[in-house]
N, C-alpha and C positions, 0 to 999 in steps of 0.2 A: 504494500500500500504506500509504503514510503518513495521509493520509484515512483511509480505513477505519479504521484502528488510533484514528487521532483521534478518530473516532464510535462507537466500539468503546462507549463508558459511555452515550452515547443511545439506542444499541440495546439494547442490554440494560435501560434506562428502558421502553422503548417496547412492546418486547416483554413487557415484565412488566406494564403498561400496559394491553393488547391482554386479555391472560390476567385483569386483575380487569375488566375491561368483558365480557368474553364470560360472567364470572360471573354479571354484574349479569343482562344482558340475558336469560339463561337459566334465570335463580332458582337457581343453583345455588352460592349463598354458605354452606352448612352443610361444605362438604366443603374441608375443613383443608390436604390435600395441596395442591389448586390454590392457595388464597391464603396461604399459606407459601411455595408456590413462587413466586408473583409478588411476594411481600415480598423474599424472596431477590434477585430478580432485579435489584428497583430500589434495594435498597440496594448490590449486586454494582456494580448502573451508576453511582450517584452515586462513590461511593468509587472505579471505577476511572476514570471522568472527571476527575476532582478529582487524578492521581497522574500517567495519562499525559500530561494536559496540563501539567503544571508538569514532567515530565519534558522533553515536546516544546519545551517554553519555553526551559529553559536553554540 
């Protein structure tokens, strides 16, 4: 469980990741919700990687 949690901010990189690539690949970069939501998601994962692992650190 501790993994996972540890990865918890990659995933959420990766998967926001996946979401502006499917964009790309499908011409479908006009439509705001999708790549808002995948800005949400990598900046969701940067910021919670950066917290749980200085957390897991101490």
């Amino acid at each position: 469980m501790k993994s996972l949690l540890k990865n918890l901010g990659l995933i959420l990189i990766l998967v926001g990741v996946v979401i502006l690539l499917g964009c790309s690949f499908t011409g479908n970069v006009n439509d705001n919700a999708l790549l808002g939501t995948s800005v949400v998601l990598v900046v969701l994962g940067l910021i919670s990687y950066i917290i749980i692992n200085k957390k897991i650190a101490d």
